[in-house]
TORDREN-850994 format. One record per residue (C-alpha): residue number from 1; residue in three letters; z, y, x. Coordinates in nm, 2 decimals. Layout:
N
<rec i="NUM" aa="ALA" pz="Z" py="Y" px="X"/>
...
REM end
This chain:
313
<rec i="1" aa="UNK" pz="0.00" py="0.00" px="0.00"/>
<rec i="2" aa="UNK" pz="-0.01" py="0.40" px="0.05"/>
<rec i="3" aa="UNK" pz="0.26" py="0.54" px="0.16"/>
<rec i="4" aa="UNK" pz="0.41" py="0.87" px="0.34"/>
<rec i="5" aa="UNK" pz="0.65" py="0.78" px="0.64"/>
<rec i="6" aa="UNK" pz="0.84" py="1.01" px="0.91"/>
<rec i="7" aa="UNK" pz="0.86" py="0.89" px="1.25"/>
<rec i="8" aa="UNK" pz="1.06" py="1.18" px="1.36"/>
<rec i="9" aa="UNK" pz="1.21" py="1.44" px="1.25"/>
<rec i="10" aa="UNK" pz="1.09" py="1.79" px="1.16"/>
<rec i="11" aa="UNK" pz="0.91" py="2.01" px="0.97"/>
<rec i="12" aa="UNK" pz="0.66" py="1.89" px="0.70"/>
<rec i="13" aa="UNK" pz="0.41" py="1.80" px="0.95"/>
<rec i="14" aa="UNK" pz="0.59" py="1.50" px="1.04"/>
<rec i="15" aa="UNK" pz="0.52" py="1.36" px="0.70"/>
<rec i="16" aa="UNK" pz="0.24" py="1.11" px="0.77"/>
<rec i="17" aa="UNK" pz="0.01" py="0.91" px="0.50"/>
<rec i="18" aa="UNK" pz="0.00" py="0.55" px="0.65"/>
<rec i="19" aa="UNK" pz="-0.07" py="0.17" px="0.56"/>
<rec i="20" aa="UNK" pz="0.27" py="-0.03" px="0.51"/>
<rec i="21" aa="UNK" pz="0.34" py="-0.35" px="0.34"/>
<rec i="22" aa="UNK" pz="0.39" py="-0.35" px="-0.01"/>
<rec i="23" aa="UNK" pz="0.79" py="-0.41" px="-0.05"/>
<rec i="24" aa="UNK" pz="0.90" py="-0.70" px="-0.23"/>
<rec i="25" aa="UNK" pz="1.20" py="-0.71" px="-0.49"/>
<rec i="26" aa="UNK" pz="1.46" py="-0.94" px="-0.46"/>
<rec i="27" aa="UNK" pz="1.69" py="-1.11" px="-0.74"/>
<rec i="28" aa="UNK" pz="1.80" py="-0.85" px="-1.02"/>
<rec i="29" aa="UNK" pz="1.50" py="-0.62" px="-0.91"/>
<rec i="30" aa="UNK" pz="1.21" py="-0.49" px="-1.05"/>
<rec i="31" aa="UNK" pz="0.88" py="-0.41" px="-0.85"/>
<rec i="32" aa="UNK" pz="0.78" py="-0.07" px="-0.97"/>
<rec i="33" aa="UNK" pz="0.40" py="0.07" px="-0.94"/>
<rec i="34" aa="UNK" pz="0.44" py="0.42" px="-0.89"/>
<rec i="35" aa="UNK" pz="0.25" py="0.69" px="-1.10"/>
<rec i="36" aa="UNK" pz="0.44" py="0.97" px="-1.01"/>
<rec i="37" aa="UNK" pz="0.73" py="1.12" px="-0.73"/>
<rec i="38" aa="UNK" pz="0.98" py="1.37" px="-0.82"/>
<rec i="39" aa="UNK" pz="1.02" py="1.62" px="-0.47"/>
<rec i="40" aa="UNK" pz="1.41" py="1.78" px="-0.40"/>
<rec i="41" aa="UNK" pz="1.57" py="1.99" px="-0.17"/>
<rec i="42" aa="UNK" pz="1.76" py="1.74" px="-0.02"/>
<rec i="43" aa="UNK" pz="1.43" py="1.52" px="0.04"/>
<rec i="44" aa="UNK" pz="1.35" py="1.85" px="0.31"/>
<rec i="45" aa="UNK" pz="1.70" py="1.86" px="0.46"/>
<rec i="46" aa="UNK" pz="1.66" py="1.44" px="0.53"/>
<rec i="47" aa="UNK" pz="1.32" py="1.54" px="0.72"/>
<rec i="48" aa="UNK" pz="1.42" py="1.80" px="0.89"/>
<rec i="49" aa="UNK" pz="1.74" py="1.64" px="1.02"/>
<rec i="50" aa="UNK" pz="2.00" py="1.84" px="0.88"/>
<rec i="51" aa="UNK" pz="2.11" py="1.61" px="0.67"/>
<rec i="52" aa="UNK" pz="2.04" py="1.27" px="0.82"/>
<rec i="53" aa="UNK" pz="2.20" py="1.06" px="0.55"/>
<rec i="54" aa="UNK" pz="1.88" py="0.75" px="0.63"/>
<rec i="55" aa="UNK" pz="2.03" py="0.77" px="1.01"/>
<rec i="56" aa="UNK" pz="1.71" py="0.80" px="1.25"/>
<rec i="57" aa="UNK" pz="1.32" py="0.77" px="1.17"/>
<rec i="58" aa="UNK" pz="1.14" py="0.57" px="1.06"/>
<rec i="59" aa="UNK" pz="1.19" py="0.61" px="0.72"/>
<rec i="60" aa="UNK" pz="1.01" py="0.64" px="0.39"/>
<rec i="61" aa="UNK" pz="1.15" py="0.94" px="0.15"/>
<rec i="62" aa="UNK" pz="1.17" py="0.97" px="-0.22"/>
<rec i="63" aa="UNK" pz="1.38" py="0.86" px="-0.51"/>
<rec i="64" aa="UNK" pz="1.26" py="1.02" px="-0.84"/>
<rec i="65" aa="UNK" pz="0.98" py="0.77" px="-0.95"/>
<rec i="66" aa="UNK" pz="0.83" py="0.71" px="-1.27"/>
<rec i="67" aa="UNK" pz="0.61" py="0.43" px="-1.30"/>
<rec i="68" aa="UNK" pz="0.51" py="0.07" px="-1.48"/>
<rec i="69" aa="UNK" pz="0.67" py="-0.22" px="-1.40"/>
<rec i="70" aa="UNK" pz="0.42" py="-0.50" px="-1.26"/>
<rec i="71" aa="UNK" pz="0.69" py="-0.78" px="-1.14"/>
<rec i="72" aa="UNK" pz="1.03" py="-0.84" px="-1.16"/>
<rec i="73" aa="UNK" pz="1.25" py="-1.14" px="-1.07"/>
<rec i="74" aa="UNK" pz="1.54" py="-1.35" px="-1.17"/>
<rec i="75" aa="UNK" pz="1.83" py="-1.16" px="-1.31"/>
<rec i="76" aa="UNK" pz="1.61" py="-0.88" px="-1.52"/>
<rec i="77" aa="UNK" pz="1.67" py="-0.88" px="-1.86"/>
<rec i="78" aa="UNK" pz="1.63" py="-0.51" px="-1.95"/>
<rec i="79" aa="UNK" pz="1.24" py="-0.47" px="-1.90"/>
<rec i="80" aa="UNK" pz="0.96" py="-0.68" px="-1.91"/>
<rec i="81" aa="UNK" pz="0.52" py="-0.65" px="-1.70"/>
<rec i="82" aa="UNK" pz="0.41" py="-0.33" px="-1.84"/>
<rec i="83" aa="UNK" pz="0.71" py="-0.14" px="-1.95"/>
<rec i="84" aa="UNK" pz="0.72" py="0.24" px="-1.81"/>
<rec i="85" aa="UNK" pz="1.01" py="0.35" px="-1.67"/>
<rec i="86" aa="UNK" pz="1.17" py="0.61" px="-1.45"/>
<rec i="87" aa="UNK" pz="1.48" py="0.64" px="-1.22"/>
<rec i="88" aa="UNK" pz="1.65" py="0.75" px="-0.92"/>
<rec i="89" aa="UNK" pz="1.70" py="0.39" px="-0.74"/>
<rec i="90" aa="UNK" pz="1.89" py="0.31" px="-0.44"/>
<rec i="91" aa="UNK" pz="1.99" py="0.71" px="-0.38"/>
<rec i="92" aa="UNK" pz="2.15" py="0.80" px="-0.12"/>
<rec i="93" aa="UNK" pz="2.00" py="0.45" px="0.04"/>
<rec i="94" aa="UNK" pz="1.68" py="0.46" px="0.12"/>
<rec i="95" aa="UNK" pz="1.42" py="0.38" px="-0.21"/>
<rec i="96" aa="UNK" pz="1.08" py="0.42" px="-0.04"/>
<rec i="97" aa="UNK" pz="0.95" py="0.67" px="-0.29"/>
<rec i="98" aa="UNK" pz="0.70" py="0.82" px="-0.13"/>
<rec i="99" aa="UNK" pz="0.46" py="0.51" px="-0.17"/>
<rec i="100" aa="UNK" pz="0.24" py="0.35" px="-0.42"/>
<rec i="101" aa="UNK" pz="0.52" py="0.12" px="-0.51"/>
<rec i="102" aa="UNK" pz="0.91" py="0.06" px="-0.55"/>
<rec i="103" aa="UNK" pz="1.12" py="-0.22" px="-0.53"/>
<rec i="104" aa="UNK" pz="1.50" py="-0.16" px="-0.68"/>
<rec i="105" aa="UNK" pz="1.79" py="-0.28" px="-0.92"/>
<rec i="106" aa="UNK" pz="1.66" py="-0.34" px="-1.25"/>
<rec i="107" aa="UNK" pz="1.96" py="-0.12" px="-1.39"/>
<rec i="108" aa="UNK" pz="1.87" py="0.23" px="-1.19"/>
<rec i="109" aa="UNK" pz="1.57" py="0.25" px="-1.41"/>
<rec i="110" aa="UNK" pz="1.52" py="0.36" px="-1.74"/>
<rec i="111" aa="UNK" pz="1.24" py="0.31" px="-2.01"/>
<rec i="112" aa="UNK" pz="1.05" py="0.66" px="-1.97"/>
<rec i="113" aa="UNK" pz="1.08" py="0.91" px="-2.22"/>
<rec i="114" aa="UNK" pz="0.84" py="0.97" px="-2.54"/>
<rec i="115" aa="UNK" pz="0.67" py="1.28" px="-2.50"/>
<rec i="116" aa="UNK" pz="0.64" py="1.33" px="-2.13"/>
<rec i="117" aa="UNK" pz="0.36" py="1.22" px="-1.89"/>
<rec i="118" aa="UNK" pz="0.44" py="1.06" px="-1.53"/>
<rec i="119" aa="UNK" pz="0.50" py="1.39" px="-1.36"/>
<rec i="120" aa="UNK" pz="0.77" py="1.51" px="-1.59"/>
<rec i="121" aa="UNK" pz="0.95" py="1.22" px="-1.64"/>
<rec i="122" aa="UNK" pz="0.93" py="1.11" px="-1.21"/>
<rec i="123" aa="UNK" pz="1.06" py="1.53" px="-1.20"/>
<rec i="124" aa="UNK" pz="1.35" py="1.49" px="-1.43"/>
<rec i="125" aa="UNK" pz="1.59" py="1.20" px="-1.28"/>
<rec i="126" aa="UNK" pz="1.80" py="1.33" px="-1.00"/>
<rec i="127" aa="UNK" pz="1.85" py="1.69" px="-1.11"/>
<rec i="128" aa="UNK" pz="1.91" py="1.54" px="-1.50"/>
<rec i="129" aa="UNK" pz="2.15" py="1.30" px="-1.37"/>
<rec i="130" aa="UNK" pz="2.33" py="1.57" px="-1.14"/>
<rec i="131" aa="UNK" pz="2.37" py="1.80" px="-1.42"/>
<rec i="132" aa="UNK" pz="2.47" py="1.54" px="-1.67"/>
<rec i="133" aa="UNK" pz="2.75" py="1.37" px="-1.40"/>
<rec i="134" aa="UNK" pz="2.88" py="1.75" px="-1.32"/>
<rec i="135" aa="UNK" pz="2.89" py="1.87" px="-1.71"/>
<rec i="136" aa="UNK" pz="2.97" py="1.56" px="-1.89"/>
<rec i="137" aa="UNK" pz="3.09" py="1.28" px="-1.66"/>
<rec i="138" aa="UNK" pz="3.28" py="1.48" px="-1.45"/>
<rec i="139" aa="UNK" pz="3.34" py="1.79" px="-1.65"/>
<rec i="140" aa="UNK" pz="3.37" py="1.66" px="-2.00"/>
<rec i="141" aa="UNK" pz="3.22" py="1.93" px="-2.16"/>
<rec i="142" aa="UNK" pz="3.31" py="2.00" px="-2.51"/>
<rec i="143" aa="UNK" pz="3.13" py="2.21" px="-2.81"/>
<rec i="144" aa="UNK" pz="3.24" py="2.56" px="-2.80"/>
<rec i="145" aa="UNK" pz="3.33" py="2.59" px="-2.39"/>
<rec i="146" aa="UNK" pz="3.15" py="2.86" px="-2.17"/>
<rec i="147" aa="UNK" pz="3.02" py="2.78" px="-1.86"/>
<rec i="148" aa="UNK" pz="2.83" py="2.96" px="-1.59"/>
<rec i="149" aa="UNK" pz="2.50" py="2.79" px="-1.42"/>
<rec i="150" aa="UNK" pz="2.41" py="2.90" px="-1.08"/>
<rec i="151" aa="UNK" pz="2.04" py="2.90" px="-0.97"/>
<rec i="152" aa="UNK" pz="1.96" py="2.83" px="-1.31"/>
<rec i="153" aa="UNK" pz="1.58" py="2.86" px="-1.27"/>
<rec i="154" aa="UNK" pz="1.58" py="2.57" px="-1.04"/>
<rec i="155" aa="UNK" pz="1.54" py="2.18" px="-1.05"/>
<rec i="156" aa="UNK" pz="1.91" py="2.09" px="-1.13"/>
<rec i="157" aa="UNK" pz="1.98" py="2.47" px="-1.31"/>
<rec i="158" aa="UNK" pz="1.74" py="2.47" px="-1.53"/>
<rec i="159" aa="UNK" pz="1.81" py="2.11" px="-1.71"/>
<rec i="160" aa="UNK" pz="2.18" py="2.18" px="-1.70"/>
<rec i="161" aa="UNK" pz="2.14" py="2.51" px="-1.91"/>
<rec i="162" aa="UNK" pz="1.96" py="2.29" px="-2.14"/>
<rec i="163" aa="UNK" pz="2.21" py="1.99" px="-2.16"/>
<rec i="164" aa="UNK" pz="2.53" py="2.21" px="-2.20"/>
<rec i="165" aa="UNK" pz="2.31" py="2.41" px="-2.45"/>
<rec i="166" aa="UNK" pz="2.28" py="2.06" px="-2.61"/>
<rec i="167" aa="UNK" pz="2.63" py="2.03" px="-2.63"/>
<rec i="168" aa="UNK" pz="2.72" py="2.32" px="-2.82"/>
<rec i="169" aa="UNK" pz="2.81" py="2.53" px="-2.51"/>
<rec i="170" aa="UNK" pz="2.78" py="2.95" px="-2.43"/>
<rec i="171" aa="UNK" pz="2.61" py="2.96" px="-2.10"/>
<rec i="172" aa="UNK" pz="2.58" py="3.23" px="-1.85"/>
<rec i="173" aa="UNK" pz="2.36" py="3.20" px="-1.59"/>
<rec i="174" aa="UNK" pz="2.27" py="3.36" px="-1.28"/>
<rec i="175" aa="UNK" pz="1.87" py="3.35" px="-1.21"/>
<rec i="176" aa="UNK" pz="1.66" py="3.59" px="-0.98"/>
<rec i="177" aa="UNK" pz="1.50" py="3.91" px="-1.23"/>
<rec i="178" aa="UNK" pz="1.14" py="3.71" px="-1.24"/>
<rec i="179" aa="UNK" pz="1.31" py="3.41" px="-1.35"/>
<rec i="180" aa="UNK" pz="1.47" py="3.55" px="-1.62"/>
<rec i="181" aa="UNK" pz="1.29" py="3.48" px="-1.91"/>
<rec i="182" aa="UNK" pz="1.23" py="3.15" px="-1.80"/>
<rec i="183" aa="UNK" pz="1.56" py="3.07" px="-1.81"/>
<rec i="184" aa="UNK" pz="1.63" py="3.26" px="-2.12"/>
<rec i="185" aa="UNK" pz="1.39" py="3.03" px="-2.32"/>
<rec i="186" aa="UNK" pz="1.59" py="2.69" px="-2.17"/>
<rec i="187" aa="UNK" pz="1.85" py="2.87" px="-2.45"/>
<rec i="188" aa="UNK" pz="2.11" py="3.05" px="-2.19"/>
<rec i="189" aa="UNK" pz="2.28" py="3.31" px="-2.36"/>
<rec i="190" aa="UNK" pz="2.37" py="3.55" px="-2.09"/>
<rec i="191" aa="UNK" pz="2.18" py="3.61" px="-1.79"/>
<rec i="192" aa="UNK" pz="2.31" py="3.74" px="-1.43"/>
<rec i="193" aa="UNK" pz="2.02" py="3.88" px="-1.21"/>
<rec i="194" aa="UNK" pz="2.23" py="3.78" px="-0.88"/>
<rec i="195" aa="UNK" pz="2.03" py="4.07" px="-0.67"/>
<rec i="196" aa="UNK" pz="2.12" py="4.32" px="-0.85"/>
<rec i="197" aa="UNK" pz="2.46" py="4.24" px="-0.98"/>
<rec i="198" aa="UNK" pz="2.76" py="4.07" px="-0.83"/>
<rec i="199" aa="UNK" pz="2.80" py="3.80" px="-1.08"/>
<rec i="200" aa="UNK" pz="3.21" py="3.76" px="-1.02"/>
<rec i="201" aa="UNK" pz="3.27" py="4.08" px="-1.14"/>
<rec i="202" aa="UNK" pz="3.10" py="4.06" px="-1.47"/>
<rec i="203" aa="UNK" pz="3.15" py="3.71" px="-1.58"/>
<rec i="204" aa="UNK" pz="3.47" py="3.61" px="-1.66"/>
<rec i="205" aa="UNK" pz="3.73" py="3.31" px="-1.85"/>
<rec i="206" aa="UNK" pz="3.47" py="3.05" px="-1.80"/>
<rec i="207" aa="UNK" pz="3.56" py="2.62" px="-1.80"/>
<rec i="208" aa="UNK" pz="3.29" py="2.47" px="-1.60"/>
<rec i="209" aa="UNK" pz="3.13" py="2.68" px="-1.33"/>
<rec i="210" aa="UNK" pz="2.83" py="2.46" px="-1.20"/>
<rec i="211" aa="UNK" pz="2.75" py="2.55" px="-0.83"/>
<rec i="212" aa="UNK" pz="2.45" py="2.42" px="-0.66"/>
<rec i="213" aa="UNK" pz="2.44" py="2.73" px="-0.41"/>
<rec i="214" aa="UNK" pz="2.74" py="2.69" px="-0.18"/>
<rec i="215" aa="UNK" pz="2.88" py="2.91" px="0.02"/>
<rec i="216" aa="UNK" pz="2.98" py="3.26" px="-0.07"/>
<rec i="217" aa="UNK" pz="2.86" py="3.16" px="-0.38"/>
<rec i="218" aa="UNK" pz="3.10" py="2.92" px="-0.46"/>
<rec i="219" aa="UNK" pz="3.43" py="3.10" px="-0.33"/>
<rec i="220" aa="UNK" pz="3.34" py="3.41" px="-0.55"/>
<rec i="221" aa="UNK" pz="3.28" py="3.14" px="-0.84"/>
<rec i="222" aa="UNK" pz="3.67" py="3.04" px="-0.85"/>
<rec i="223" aa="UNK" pz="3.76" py="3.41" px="-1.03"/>
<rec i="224" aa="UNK" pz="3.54" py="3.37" px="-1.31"/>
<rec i="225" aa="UNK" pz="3.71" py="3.06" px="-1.41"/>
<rec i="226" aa="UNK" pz="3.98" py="3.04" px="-1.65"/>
<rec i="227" aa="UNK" pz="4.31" py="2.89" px="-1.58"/>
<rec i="228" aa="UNK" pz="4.27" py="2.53" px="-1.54"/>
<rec i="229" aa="UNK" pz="3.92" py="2.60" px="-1.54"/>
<rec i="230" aa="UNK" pz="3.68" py="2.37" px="-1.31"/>
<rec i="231" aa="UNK" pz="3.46" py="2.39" px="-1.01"/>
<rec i="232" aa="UNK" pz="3.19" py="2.17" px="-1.01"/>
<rec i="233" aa="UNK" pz="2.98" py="2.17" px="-0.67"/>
<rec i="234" aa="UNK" pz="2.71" py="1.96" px="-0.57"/>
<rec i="235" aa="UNK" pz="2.61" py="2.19" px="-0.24"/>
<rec i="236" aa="UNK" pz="2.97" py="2.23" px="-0.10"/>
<rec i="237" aa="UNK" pz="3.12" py="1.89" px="-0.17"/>
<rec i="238" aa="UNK" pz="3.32" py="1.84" px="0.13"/>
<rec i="239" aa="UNK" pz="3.43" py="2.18" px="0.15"/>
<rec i="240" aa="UNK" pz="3.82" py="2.15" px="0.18"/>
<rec i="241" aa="UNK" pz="3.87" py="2.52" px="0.22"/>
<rec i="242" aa="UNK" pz="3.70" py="2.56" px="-0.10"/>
<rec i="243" aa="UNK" pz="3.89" py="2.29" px="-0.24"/>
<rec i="244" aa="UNK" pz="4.22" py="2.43" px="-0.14"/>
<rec i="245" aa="UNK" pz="4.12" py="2.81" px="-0.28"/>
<rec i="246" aa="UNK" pz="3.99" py="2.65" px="-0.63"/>
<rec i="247" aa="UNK" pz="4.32" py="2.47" px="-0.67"/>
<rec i="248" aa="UNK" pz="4.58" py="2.72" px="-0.53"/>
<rec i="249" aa="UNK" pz="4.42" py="2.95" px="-0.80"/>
<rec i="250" aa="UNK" pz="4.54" py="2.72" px="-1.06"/>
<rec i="251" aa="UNK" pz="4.21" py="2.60" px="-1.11"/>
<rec i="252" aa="UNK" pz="4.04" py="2.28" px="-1.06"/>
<rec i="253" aa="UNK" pz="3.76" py="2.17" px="-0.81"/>
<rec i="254" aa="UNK" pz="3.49" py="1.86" px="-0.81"/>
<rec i="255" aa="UNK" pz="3.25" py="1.83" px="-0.54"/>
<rec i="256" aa="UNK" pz="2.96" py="1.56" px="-0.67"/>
<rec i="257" aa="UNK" pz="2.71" py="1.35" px="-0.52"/>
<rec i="258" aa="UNK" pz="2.48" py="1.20" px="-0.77"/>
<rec i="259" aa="UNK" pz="2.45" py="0.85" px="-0.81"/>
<rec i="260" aa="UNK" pz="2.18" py="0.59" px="-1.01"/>
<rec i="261" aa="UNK" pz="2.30" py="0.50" px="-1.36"/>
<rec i="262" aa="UNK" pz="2.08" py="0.40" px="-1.63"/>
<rec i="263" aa="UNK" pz="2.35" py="0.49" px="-1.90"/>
<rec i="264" aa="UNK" pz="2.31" py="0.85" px="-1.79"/>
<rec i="265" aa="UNK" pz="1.91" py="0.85" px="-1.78"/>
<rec i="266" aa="UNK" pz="1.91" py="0.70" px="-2.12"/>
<rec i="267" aa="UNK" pz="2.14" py="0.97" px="-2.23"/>
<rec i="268" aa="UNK" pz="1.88" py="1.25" px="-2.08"/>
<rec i="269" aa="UNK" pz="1.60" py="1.07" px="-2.31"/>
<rec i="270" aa="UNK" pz="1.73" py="1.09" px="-2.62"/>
<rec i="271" aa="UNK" pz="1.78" py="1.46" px="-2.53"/>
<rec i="272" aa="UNK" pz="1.43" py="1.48" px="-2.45"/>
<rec i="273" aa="UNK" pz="1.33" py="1.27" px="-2.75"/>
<rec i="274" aa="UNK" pz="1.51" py="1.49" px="-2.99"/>
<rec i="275" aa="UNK" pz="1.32" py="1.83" px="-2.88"/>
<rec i="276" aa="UNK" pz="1.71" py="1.96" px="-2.66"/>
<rec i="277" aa="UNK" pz="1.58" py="1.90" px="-2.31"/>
<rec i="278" aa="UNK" pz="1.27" py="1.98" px="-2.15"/>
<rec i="279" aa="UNK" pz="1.17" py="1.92" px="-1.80"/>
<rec i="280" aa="UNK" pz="0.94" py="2.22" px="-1.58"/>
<rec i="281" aa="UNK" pz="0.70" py="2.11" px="-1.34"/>
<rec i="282" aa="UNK" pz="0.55" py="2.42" px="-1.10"/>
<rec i="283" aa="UNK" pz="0.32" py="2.19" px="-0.90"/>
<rec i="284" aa="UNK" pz="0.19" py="1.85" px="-0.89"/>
<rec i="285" aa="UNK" pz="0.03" py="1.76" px="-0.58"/>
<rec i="286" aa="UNK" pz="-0.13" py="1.48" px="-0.41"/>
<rec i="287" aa="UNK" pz="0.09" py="1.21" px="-0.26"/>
<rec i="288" aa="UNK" pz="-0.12" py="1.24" px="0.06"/>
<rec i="289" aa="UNK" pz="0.00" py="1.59" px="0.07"/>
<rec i="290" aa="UNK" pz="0.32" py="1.52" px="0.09"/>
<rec i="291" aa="UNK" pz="0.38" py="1.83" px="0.36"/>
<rec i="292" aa="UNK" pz="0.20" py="2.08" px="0.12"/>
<rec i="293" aa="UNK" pz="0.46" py="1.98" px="-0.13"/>
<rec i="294" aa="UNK" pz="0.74" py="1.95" px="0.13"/>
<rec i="295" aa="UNK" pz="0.61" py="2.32" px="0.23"/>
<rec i="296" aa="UNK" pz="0.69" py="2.44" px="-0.11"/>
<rec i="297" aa="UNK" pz="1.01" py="2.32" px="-0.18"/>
<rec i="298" aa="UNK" pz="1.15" py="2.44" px="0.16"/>
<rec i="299" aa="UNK" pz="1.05" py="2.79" px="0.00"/>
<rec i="300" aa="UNK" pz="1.33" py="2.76" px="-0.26"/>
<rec i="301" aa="UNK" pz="1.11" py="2.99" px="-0.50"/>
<rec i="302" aa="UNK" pz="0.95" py="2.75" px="-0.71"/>
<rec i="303" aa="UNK" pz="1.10" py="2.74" px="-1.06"/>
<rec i="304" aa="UNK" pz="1.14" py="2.40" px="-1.19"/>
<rec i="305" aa="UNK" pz="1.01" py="2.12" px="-0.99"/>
<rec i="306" aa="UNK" pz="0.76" py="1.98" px="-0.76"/>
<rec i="307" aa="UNK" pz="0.60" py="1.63" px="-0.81"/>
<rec i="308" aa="UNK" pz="0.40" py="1.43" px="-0.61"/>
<rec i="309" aa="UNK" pz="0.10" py="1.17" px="-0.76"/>
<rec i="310" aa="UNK" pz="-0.01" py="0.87" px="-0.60"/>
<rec i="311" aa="UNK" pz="-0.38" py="0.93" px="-0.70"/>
<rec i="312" aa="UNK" pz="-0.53" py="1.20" px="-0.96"/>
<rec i="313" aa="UNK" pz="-0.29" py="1.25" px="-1.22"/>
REM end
């Protein structure tokens, strides 16, 4: 099969399109042709080194898929040949995504949602599944609360303003002035334009402050909490001097890494099947231009998400 491999790493030019063997699923798994890659920030950080959760190259990026099952072995009884799924398999192991196709656990997939094609639903698992672990799993967001969405025009922002939108919340959420009305028509109903406006001293008593910015960002995020309120971060996580502020503030902190789980994708369909959750796709590119793509999402300016195709979707 086609695939895109690192040998080094780098910047997106170390992204090669290469032969490599085709993998081949074990017990439980299901062998997954791909139709369509979802492209994160964290995918970037991986290549460049930064963050080198896959240890050293070589190594074959990717985890958002969505794609048509073509084999499966012993120990599947959730799909059968020809179902279409999507998921987030193996993350933070190493899933191979960047190829034509995936072998993974049966249960990190989910039967794709009605309504959207291959590069919506390959764009919508790990930022669905972040959102939904911070404000659900982890937050237990109920009808009525108020919570504050950082970077709300991006990949995990944006479906986040939808889902607590879903659940009955009164969002705030900071977003750059030319994303604005974007983000106002995911249904937030305040907006913060962050350049122009220090957001902790205009937003105020919230419960669940979602941060996927870090930084400054987060430390200025404790005082628009309420008492008891909660910091959920996926950027700082291991922050212990932002734990130790959150808490000594009387408030409470939660730093998240997201993790496959097929309960949480089937939740995000039936929001997508009912009309409350809608996934944004900026570019879909080529799968052998995996660096164009990679180029983009290094940016940080693209609203929504980027998506790769294994041939001419």
């Amino acid at each position: 099969m086609r695939a895109v491999v690192q040998r080094s790493f780098g910047g997106p030019e170390v992204l090669e399109y290469t032969e490599v063997e085709r993998p081949v699923p074990l017990p439980t798994e299901v062998l997954v042709q791909v139709r369509a890659i979802g492209v994160n920030p964290v995918d970037g950080f991986i290549r460049s080194g930064a963050f080198p959760m896959l240890g050293e190259p070589p190594f074959i990026l990717g985890w958002d898929v969505a794609g048509v099952v073509v084999a499966l072995e012993p120990g599947v009884t959730r799909f059968a040949v020809g179902d279409e799924v999507y998921g987030m398999p193996m993350f933070p192991r190493q899933a191979g995504g960047y190829a034509e196709y995936v072998a993974a656990p049966s249960r990190h997939f989910a039967r794709k949602p009605k309504g959207l094609d291959d590069a919506e639903a390959a764009a919508l698992p790990l930022v669905g599944l972040t959102a939904w672990q911070s404000l659900v799993d982890t937050g237990g967001l109920q009808d009525g609360q108020r919570v504050l969405v950082h970077a709300a025009g991006g990949g995990v922002g944006h479906v986040a303003v939808q889902i607590a939108k879903a659940l009955g919340a009164h969002v705030t959420a900071t977003a750059s002035a030319a994303k604005s009305e974007f983000v106002r028509g995911l249904g937030a109903d305040e907006i913060v334009d962050y350049r122009a406006r220090d957001f902790a001293e205009v937003v105020n008593d919230m419960d669940i402050v979602l941060d996927t910015v870090g930084g400054d960002t987060a430390f200025r995020s404790i005082q628009t909490l309420r008492p008891g309120g909660l910091l959920v971060t996926v950027a700082d996580r291991r922050n212990m001097e932002l734990a130790a502020r959150t808490e000594a503030a009387g408030r409470r902190f939660a730093g998240l890494t997201v993790e496959p789980d097929h309960s949480g994708l089937e939740a995000l369909t039936r929001l997508v099947e009912t009309g409350r959750l809608r996934v944004h796709v900026s570019h879909r590119i080529p799968l052998a231009e995996a660096a164009k793509a990679h180029a983009l999402v290094d940016e940080g300016r693209s609203t929504g998400k980027v998506v790769l195709t294994p041939d001419d979707r």
